[in-house]
C-alpha positions in Angstrom: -4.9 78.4 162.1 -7.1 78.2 159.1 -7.6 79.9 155.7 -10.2 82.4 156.0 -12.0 83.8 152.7 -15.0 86.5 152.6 -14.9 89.4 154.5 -12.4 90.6 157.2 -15.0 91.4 159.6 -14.5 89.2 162.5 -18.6 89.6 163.8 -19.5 88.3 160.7 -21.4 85.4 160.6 -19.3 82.3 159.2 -20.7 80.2 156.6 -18.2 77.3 156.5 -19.3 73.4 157.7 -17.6 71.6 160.5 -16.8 68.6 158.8 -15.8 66.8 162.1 -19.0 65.7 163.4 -19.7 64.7 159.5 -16.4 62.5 159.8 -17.3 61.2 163.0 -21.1 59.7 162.3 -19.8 58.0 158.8 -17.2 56.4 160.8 -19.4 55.1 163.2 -21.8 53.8 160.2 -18.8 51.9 159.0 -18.1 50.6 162.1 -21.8 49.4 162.4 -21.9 47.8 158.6 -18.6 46.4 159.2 -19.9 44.2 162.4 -23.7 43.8 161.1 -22.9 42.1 157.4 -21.6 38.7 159.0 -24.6 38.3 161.1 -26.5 39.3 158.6 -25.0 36.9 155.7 -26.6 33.5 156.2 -24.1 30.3 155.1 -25.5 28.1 153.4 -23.7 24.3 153.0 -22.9 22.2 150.0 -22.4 18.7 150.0 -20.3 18.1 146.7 -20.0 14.6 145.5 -16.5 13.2 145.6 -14.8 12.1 142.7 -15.1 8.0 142.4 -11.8 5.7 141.6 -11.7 3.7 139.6 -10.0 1.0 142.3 -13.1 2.1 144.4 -15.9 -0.9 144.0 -19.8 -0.1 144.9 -21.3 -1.7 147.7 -22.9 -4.7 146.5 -25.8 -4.5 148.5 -27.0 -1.7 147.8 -29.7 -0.8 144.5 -29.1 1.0 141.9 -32.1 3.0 141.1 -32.1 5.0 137.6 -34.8 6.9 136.8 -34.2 8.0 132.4 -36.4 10.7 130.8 -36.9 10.1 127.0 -37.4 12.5 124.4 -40.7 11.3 124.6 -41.1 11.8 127.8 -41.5 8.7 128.5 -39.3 6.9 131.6 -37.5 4.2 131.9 -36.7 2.8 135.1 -34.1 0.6 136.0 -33.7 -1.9 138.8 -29.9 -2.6 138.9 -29.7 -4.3 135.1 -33.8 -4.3 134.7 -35.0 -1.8 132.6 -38.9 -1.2 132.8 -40.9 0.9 130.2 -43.2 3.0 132.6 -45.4 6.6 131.7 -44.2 9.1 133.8 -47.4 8.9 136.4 -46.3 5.5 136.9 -43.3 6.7 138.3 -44.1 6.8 141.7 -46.2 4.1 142.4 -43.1 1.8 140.7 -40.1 3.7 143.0 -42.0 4.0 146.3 -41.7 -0.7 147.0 -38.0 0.1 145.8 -37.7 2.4 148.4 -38.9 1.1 151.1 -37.1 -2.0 150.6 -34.0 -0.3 150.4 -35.1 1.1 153.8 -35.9 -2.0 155.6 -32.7 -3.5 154.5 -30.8 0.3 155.8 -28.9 0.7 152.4 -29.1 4.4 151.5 -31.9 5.9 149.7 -30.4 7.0 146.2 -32.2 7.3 142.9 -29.6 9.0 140.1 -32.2 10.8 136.9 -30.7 10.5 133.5 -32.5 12.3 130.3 -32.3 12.3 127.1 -30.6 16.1 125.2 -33.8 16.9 124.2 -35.8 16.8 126.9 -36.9 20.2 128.8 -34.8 21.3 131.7 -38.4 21.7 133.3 -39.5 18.0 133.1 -36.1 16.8 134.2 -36.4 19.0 137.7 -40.0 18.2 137.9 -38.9 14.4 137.8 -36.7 14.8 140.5 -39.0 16.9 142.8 -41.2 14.2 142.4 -38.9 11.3 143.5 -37.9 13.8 146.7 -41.6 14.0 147.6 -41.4 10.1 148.2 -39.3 11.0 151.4 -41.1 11.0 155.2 -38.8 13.6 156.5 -39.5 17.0 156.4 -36.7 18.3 154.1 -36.9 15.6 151.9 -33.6 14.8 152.4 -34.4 11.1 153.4 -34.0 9.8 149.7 -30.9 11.3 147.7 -32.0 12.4 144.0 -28.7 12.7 141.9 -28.3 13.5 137.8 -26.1 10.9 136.1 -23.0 12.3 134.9 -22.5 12.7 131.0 -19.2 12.1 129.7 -18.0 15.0 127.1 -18.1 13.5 123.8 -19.9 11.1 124.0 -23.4 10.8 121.6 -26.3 9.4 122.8 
């Protein structure tokens, strides 16, 4: 049946492990990890912009809200083609009219943040925590904060 080694003596006690049992209990661990980790893993979502045409036109009632941190730190704010000179604890008090505006006439809620290279990744997320704490909901996910994309190659 099975290789013996030691002595010949069959009353002798034998000092070799069973690893059955052994086999048995890590299989059922397995078993247990393998139907635990999905419950376990929690998903979150994305919501990834799509990419715009350039036969695609915006909505022409809606605002465009752009929010630019200097090297200064310093902002400029923009109302569609207006461009306003504001400190940055100005910011709020200038976005929140814009806001609510765009609310009462049920456009969406979007402010896009463009910086200057120099300016600290810091400020820039600061800014934009900022604009979100404008929003009633609880999330924050009433007004929709999004960076301005920078083309490669181009110098500001």
């Amino acid at each position: 049946m099975g290789m013996s080694s030691g002595s010949s003596d069959k009353k002798a006690i034998q000092s070799e492990i069973n690893v059955t049992p052994l086999i048995d209990v890590l299989l059922v661990l397995l078993i247990i990890f393998l139907v635990v980790m999905p419950i376990m893993m929690k998903m979150e979502t994305l919501q990834i912009p799509r990419k715009i045409t350039d036969q695609e036109a915006p909505d022409p009632n809606a605002t465009m809200l752009t929010v630019k941190v200097k090297a200064s730190l310093d902002i400029v704010f923009t109302d569609n083609d207006k461009e306003t000179a504001i400190a940055a604890s100005e910011l709020l008090k200038m976005l929140r009219p814009k806001l609510e505006q765009a609310a009462s006439r049920g456009t969406e809620k979007v402010v896009f943040v463009d910086f200057d290279d120099s300016v600290p990744w810091a400020n820039v997320v600061g800014t934009m925590d900022s604009i979100r704490s404008l929003a009633a909901d609880v999330n924050h996910d009433e007004i929709k904060v999004a960076l301005k994309v920078k083309e490669e190659g181009t110098s500001r």
